[in-house]
Structures are given as C-alpha cells and as structure tokens.
PAMAR-794348 format. One record per residue: chain; residue in three letters; residue number from 1; x, y, z of N, C-alpha, C in turn. Coordinates in Angstrom, 1 decimal, decimal comma. Atoms other than C-alpha are relative to their C-alpha. Layout:
<atoms>
   unit   code   pos      n.x      n.y      n.z     ca.x     ca.y     ca.z      c.x      c.y      c.z
      A    Ala   NUM        X        Y        Z        X        Y        Z        X        Y        Z
...
</atoms>
This chain:
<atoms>
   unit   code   pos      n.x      n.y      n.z     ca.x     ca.y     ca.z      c.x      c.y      c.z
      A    Unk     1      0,4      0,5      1,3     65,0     55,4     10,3      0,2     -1,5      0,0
      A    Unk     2     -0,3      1,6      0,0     66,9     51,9     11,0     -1,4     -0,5      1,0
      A    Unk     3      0,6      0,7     -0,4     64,2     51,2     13,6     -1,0      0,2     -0,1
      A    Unk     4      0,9     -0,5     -0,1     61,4     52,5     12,3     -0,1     -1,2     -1,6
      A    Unk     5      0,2      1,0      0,8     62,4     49,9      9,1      0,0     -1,5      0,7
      A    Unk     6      0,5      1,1     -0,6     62,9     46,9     11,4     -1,1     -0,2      0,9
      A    Unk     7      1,3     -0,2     -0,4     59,8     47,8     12,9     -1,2     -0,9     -1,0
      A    Unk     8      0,8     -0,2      1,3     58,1     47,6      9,4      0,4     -2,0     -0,3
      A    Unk     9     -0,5      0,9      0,8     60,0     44,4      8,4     -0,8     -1,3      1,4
      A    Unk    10      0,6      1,1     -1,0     58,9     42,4     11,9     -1,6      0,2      0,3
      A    Unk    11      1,6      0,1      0,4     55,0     43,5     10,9     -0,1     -0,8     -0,5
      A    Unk    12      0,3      1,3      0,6     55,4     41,4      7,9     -0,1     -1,2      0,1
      A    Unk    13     -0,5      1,1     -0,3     57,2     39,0      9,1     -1,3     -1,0      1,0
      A    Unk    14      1,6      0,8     -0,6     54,2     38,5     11,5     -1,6     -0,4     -0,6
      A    Unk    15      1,2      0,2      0,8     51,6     38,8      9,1      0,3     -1,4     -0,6
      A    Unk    16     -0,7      1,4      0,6     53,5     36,0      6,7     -0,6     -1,2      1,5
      A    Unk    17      0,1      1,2     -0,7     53,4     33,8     10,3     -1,6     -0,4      0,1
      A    Unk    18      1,0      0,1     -0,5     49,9     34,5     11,2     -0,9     -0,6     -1,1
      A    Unk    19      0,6      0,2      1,1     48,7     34,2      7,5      0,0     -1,5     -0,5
      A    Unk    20     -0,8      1,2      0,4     50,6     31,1      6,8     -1,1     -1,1      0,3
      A    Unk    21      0,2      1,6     -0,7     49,1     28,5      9,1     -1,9      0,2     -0,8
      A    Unk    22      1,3     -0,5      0,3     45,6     30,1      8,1     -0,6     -0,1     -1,8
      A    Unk    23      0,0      0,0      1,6     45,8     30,0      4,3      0,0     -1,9     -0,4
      A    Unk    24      0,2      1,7      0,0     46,8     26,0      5,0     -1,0     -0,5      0,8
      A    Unk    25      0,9      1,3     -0,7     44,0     24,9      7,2     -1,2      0,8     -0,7
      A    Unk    26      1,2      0,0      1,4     41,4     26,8      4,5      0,0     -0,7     -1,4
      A    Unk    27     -0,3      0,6      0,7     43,3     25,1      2,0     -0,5     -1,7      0,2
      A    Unk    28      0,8      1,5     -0,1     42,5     21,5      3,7     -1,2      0,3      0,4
      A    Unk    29      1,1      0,4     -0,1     39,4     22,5      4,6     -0,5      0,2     -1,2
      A    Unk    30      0,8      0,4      0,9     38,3     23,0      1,3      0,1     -0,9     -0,6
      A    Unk    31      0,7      1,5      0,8     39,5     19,5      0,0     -0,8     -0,8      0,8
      A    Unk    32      1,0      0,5     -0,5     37,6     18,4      2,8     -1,2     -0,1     -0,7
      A    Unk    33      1,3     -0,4      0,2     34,6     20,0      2,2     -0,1     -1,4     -1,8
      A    Unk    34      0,6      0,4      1,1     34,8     18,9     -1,6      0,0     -1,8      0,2
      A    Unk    35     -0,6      1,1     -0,6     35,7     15,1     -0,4     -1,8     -0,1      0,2
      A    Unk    36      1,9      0,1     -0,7     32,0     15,6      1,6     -0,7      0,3     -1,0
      A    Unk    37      0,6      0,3      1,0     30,7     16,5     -1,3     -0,2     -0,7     -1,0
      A    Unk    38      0,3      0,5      1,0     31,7     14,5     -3,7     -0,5     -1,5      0,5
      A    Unk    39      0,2      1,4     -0,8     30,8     11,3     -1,1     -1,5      0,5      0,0
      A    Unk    40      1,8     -0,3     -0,3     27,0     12,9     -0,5     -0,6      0,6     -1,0
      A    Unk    41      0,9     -0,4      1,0     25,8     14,6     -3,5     -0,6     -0,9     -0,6
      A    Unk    42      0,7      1,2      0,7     23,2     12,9     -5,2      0,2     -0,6     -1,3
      A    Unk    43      0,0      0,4      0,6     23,9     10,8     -7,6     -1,1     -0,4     -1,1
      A    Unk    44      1,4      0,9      0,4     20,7     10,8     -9,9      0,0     -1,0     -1,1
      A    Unk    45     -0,6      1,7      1,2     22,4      8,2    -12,4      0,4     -0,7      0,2
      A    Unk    46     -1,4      1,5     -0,2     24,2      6,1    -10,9     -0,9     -1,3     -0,3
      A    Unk    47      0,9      1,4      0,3     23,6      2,9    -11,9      0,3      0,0     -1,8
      A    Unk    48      0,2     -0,3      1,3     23,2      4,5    -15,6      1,0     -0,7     -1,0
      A    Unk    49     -0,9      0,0      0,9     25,1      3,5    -18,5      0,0      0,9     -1,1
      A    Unk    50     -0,3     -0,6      1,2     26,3      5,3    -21,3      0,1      0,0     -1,2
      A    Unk    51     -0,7      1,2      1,5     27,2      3,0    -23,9     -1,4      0,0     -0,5
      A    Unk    52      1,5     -0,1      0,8     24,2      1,8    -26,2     -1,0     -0,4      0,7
      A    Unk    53      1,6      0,3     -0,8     21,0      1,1    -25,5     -0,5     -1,3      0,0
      A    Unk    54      0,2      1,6      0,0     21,1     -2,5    -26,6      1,5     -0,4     -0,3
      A    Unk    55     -1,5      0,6     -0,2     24,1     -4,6    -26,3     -0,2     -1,4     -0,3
      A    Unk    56     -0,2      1,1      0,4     24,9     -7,6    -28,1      0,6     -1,2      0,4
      A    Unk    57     -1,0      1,0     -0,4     26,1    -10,5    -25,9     -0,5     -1,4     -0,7
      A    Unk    58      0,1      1,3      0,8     26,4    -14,2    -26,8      0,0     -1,1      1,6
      A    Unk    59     -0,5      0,6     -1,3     25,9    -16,8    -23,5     -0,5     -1,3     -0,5
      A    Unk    60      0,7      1,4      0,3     25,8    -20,4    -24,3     -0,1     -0,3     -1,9
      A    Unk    61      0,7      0,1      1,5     26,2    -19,8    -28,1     -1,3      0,6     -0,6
      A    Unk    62      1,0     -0,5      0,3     23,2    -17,8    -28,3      0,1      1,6      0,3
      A    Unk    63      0,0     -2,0     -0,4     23,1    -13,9    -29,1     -1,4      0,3      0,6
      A    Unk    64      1,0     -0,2     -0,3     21,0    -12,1    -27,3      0,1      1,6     -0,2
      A    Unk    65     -0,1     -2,1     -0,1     20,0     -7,7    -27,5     -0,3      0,2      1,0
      A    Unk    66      0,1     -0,3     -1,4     20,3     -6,8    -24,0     -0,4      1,3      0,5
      A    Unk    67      0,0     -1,8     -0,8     18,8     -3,2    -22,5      1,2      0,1      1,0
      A    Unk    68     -1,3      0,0     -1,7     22,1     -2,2    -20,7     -0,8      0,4      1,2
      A    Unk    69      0,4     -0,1     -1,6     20,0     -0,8    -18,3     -1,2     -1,1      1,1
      A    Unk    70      0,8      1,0     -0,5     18,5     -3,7    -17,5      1,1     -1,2      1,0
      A    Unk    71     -1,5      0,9     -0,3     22,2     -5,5    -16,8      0,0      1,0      1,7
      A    Unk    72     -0,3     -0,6     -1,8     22,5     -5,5    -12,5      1,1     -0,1      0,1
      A    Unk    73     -1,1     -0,5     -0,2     26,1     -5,9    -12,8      0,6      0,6     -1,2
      A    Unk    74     -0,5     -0,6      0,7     28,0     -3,3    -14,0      1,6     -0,8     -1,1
      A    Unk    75     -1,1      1,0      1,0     31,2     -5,8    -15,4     -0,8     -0,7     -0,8
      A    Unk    76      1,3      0,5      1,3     28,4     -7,5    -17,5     -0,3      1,2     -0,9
      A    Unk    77      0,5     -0,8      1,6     27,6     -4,3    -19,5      0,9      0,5     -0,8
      A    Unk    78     -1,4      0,8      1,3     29,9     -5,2    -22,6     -0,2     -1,0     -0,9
      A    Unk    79      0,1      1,0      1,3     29,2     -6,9    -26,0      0,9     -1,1      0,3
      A    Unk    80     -1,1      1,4      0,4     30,7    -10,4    -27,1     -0,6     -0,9      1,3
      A    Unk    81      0,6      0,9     -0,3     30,4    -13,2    -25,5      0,3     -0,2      1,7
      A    Unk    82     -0,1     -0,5     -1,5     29,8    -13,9    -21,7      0,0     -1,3      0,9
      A    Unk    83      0,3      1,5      0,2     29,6    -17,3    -19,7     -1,9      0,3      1,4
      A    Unk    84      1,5     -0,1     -1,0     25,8    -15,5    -17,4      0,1      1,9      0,0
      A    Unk    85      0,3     -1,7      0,3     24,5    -11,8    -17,8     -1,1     -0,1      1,4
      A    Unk    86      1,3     -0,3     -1,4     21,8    -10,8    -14,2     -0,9      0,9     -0,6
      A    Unk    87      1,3     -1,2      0,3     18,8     -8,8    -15,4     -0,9      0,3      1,0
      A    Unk    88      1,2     -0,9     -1,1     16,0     -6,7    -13,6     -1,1      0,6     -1,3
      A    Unk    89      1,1     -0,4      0,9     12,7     -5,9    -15,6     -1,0      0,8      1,0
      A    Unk    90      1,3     -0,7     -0,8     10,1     -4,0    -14,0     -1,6     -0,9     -0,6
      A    Unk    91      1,8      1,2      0,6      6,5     -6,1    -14,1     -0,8      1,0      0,7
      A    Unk    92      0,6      1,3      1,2      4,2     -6,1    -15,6      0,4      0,9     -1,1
      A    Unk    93     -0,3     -0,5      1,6      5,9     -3,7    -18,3      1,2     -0,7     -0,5
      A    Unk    94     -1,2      0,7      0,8      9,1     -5,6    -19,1      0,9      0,8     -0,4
      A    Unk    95     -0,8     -0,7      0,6     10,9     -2,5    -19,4      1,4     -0,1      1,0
      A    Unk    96     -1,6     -0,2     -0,9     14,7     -1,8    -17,7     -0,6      0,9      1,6
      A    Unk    97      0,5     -0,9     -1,2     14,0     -0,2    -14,1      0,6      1,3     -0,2
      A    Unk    98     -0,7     -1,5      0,1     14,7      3,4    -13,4      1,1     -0,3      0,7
      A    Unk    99     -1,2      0,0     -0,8     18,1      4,0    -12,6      0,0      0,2      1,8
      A    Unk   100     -0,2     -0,6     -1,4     18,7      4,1     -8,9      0,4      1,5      0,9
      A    Unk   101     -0,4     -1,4     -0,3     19,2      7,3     -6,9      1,3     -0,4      1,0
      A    Unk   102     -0,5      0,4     -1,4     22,0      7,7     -4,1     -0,8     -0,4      0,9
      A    Unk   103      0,5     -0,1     -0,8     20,6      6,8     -1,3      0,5     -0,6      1,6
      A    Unk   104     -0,4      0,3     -1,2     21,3      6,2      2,3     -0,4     -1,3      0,5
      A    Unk   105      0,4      1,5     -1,0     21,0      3,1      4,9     -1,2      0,3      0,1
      A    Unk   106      1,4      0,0     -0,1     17,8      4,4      5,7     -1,1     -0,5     -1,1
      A    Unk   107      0,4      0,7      1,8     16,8      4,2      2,1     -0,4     -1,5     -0,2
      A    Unk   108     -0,1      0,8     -0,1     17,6      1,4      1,9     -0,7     -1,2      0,6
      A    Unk   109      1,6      0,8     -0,7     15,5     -0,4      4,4     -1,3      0,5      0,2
      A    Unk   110      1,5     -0,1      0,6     12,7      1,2      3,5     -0,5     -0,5     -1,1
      A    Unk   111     -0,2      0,0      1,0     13,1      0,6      0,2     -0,5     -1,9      0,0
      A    Unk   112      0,0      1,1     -0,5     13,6     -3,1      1,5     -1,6     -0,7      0,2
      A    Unk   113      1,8      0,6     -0,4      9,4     -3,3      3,2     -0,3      0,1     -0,9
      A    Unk   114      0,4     -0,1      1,0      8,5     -2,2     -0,2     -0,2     -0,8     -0,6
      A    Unk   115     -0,1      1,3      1,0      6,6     -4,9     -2,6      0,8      0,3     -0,9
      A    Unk   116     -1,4     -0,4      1,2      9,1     -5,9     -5,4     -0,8      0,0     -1,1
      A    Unk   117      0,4      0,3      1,5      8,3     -5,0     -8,5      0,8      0,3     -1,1
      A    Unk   118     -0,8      0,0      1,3     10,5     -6,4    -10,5     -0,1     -1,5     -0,4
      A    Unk   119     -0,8      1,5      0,2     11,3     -9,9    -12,2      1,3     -0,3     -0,1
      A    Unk   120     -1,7      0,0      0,3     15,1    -10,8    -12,3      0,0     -1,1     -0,7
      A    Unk   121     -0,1      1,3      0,8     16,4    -13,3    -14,5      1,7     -0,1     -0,1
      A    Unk   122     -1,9      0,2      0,3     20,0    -14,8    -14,9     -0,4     -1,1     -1,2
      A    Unk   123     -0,4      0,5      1,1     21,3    -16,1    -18,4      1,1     -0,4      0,3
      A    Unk   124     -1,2      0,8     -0,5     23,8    -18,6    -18,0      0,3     -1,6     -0,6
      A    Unk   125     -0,2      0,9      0,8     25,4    -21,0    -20,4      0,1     -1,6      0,9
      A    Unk   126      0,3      1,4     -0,9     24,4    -24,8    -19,2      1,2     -1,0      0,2
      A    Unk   127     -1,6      0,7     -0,1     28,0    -26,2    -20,0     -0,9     -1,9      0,5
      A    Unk   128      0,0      1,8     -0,2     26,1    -30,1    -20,3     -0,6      0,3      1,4
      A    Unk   129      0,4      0,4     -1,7     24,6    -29,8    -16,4     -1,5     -0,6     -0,2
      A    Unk   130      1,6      0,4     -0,4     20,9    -31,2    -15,7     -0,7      0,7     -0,8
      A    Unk   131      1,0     -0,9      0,5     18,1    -29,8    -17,7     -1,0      0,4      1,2
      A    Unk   132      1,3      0,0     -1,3     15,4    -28,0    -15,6     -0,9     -0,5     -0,1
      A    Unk   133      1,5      0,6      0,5     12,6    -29,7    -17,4      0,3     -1,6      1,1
      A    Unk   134     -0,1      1,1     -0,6     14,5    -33,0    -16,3      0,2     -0,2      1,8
      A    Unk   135     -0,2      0,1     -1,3     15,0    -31,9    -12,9     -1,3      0,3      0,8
      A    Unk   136      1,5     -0,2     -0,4     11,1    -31,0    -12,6     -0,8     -2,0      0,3
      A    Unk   137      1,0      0,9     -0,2     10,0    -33,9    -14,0      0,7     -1,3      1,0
      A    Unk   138     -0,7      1,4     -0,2     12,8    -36,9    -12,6      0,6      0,6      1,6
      A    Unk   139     -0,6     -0,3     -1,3     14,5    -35,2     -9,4     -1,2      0,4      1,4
      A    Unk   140      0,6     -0,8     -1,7     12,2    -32,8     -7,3     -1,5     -1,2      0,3
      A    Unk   141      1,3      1,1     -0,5      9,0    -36,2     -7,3      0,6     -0,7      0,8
      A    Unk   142     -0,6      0,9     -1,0     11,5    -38,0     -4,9      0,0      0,8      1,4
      A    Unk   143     -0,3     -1,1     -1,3     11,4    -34,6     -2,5     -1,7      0,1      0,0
      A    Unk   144      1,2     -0,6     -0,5      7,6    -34,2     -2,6     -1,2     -0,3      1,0
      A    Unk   145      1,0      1,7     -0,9      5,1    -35,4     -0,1     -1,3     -0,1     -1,2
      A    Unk   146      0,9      1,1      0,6      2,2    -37,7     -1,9     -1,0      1,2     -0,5
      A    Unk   147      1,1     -0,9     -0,1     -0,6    -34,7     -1,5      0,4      1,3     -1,1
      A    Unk   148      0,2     -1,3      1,0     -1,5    -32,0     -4,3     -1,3      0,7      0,9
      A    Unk   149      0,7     -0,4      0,1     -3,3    -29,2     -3,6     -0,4      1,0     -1,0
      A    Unk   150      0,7     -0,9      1,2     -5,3    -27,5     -6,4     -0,1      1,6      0,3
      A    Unk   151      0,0     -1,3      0,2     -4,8    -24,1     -7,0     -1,3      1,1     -0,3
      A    Unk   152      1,3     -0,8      0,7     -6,8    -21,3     -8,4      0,8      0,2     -1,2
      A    Unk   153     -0,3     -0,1      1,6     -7,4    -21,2    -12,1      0,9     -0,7     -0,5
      A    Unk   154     -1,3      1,3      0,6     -5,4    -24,6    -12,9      1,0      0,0      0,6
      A    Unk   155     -1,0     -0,2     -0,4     -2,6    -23,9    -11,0      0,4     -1,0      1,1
      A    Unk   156     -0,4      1,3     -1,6     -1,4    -27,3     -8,0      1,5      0,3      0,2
      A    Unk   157     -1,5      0,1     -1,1      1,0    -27,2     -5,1     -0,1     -1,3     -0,2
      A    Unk   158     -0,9      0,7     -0,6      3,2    -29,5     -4,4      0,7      0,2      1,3
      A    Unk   159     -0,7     -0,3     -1,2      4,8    -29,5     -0,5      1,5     -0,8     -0,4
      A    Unk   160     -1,6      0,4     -0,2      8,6    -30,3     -0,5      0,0     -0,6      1,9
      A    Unk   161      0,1      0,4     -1,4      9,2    -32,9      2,5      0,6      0,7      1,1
      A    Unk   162     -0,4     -1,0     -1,3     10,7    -31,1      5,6      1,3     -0,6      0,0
      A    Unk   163     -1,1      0,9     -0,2     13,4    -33,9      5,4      1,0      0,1     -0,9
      A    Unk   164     -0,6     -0,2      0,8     14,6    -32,8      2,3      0,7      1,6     -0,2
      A    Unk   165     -0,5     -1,7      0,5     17,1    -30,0      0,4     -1,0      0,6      0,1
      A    Unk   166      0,9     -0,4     -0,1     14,0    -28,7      0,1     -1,2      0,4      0,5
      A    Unk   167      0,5      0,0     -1,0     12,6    -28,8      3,0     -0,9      1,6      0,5
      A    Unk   168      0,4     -1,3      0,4     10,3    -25,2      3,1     -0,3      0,5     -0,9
      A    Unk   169      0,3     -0,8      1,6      9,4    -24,8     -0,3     -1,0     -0,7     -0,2
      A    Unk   170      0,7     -0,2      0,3      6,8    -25,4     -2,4      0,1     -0,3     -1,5
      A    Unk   171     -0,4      0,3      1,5      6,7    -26,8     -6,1     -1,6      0,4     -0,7
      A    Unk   172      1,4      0,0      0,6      3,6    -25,4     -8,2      0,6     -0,1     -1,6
      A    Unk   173     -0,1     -0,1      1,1      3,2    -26,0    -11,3     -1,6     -0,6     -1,3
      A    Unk   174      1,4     -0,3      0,8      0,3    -26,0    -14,5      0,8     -0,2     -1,6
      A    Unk   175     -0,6      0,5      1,3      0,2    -27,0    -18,3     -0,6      0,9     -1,1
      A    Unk   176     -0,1     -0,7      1,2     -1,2    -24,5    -20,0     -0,6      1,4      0,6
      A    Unk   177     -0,9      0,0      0,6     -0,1    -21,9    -20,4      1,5     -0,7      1,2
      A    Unk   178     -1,1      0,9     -0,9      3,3    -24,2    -18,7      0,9      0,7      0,4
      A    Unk   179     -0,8     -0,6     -1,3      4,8    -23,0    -15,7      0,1     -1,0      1,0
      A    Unk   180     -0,5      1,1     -1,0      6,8    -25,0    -13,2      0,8      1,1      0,9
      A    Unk   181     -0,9     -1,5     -1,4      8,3    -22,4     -9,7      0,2     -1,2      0,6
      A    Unk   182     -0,5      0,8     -1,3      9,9    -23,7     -6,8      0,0      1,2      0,7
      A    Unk   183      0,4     -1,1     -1,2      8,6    -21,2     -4,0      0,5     -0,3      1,0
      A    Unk   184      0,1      0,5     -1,4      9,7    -20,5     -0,7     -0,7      0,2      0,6
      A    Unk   185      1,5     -0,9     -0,9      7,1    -19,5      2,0      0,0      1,3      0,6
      A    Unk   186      0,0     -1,9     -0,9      6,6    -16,2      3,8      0,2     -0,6      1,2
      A    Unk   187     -0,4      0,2     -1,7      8,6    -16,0      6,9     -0,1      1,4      0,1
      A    Unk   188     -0,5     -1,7     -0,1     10,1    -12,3      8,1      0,1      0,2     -1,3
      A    Unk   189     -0,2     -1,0      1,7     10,7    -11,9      4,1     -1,3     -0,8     -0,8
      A    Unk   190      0,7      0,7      0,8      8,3    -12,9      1,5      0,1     -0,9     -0,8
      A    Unk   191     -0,3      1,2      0,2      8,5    -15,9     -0,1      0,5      0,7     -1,5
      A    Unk   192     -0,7     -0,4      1,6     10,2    -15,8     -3,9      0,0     -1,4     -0,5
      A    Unk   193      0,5      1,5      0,6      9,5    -18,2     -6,4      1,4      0,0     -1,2
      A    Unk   194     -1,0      0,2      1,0     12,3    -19,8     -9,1     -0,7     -0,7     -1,1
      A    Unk   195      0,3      0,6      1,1     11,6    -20,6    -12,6      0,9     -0,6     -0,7
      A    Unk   196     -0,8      0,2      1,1     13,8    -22,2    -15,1     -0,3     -0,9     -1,1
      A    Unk   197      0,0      0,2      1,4     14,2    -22,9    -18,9      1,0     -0,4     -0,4
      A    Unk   198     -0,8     -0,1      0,9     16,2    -24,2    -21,2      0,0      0,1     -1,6
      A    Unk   199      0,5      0,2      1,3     16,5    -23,2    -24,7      1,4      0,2     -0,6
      A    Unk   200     -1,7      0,6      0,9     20,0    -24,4    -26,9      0,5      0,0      0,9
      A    Unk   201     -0,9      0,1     -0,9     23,0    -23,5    -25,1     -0,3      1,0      1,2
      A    Unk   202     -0,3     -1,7     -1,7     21,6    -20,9    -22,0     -1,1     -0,6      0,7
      A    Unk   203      0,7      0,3     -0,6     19,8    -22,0    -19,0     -0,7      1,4      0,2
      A    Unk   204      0,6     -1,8     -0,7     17,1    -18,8    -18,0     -0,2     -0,6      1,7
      A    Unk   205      0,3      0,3     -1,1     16,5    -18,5    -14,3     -0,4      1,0      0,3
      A    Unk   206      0,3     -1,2     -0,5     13,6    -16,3    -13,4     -0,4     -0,1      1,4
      A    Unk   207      0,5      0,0     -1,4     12,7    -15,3    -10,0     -0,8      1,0      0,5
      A    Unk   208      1,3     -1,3     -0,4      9,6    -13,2     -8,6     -0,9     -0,4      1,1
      A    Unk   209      0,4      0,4     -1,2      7,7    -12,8     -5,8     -1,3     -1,1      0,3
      A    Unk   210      1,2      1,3      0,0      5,3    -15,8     -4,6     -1,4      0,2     -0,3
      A    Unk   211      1,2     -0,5     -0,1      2,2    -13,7     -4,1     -0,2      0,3     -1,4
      A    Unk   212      0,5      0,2      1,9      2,5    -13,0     -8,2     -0,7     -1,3     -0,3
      A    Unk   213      0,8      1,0      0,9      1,1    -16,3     -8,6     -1,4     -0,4      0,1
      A    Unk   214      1,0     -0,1     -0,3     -2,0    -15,1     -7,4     -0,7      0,1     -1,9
      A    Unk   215      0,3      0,1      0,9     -2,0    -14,2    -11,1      1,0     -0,7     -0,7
      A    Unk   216     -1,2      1,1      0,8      0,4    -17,0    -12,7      0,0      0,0     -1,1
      A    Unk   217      0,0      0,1      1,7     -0,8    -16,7    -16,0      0,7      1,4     -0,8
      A    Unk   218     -0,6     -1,7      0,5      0,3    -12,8    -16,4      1,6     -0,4      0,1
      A    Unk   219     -1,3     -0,1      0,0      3,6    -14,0    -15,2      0,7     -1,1     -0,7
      A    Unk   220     -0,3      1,2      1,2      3,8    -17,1    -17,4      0,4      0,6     -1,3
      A    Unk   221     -0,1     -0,2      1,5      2,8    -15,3    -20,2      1,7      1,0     -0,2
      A    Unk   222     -0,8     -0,7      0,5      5,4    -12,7    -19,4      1,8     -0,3     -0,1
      A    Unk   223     -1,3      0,8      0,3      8,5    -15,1    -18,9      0,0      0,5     -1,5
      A    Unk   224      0,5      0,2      1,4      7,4    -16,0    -22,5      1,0      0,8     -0,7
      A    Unk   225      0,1     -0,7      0,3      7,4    -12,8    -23,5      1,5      0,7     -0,3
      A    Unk   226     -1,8     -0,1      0,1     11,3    -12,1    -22,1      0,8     -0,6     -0,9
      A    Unk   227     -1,1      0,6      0,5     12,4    -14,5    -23,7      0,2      0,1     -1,4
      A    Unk   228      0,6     -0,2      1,1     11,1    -13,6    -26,7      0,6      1,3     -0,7
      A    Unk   229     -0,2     -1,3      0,1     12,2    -10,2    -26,5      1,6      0,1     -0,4
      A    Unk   230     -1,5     -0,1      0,2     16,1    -10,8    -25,8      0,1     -1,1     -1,0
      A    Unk   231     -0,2      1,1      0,8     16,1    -13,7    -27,9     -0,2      0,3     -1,7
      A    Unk   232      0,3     -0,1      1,3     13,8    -12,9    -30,8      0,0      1,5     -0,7
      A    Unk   233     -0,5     -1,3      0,8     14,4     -9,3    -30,8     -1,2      1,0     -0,3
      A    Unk   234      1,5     -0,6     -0,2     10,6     -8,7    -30,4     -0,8      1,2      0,7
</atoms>
C-alpha cells in the first residue's frame, strides 16, 4: 500500500516537472506571437486622427481651420496657437490625403517611383525675416544669368548661375495669374519647385513637382485657392 502510494505520488510529481517547463515556454510563446502581431498587423489608420475634423490653430497671429488630416506631423494636430503647422493636400482636389496604410520597406520604395500627387505647404510665422516678394524681386536677380527663356502660355525661366547658392535651379515666374517657383532640375529624383507668400504674420511655403508647371496656371490658381480655404474658411 506504502509503495504503491509513493508510486502514485512520484507520477505527479513528474507530471508537475514535465508540465511545468511546457506551460512556460507556451506562455512566452504566446506573448511572442502577440508582440509579432501587434508589430505586423495592418494598420489601416494609422496616420488617422480622431479629434475634429477642423482644428483651429493661430501661426503668426493669424487663425487658420486646419483638416487634421491634412497635418503631416502628428505633434502639430492641436488647437491654439503654433509657431509652423506642415500640410499635404492631394492635387488637383485640395482635399486631405488618404490616411496611410502600414506598409513595408518595399512599400515604401515603390511608393517612392510613384508621381507625387500631392502639394505640401508649411505655415510658419515670419518673426520680421525677409519677405519672399522682396527676396524675388531684390535677392535672387544677383544669382541669375542675363538670359530668359520664354515659357509656354506666359510662363519665363530664369537659370541660377552655377557659381551661386543656387547653383541648379531654376527661377520661373509670370504676372498673371502671379506665380514666382524656384525649381530644381531632374536628376535621379524629379525636380520640385518652391513657392512662397506672405500674408500678415505667416509666411506660406508651397512645394510641388516641376513637371506641374506644364500646367502653372491650375497650380497657381490652386495655391490661391489654399489659401483661401484655411484662411477664409472657403
């Protein structure tokens, strides 16, 4: 009877050992597993915000109604006042882009060869610096060489000397409707063109790809239009 209980008692006792080590490496493997999950499942919001749908900020003394989902940094989407907000619009509709998906490295440089279709713009209080009107008309005529070339549909280059900051670029600009870029050229990437504005206290700074100024006047008008939108609420 005594050995037929210590019998019984050194089963368990082996079961307990065998079970033991087995109960803990199913245990870490499931926070594994969820760990791999919650690092790879797809995200189809990210990016999203939750908050409202227009956001009140102030940059330079001037309010503006922001689409949060239009805000590319996430610490930027937040009422009150700011001292530069980053936007993304989708062209030629002017709307907020689709949220982003997860996506991989690969993604990613695919994503990369893809034409852009977006405009970006940065809002950013001028704190007294240079106007860009003054730096069109009084700064960049000391960087350009002598020669215009005429555009299509009103539109003249300017070359930037080789010897200058600006050395690679490209100044076009037209008076009606009035647009002034500073392009760079197509190398390995496509060239990208810079706009800026000033209106009271906020410099605008748009930027879009060169090849848009095949139609310059669609993208003129739709500066405009932005500004019009976050500004006048249009």
């Amino acid at each position: 009877m005594i050995a037929s209980t210590t019998s019984a008692r050194r089963k368990r006792a082996s079961r307990i050992h065998h079970t033991g080590p087995l109960a803990a490496a199913m245990g870490i493997g499931a926070v594994a597993l969820s760990i791999i999950v919650y690092l790879l499942w797809p995200t189809w919001r990210a990016g999203a915000f939750a908050g409202p749908t227009l956001l009140p900020i102030t940059v330079g003394g001037m309010l503006f109604n922001v689409p949060s989902d239009a805000i590319r940094m996430r610490l930027q989407r937040r009422s009150g006042p700011q001292e530069r907000i980053d936007l993304a619009f989708a062209y030629p509709t002017l709307t907020p882009p689709e949220p982003q998906k997860h996506v991989s490295a690969d993604d990613v440089v695919e994503e990369m060869t893809q034409p852009i279709d977006r405009i970006f713009l940065s809002i950013a209080a001028h704190n007294n610096a240079l106007a860009p009107e003054t730096r069109v008309s009084s700064i960049y005529p000391r960087y350009l060489e002598q020669a215009s070339t005429p555009g299509q549909d009103g539109l003249t280059m300017r070359a930037f000397r080789t010897d200058t900051p600006y050395g690679g670029e490209d100044l076009y600009y037209a008076n009606t409707p009035p647009l002034a870029a500073r392009c760079t050229r197509d190398t390995s990437t496509p060239g990208m063109c810079l706009s800026e504005r000033r209106i009271d206290g906020a410099d605008f700074t748009f930027r879009f790809p060169r090849n848009w100024l095949s139609q310059w006047r669609d993208v003129a008008t739709s500066m405009d239009r932005l500004t019009a939108q976050l500004h006048g609420g249009k």
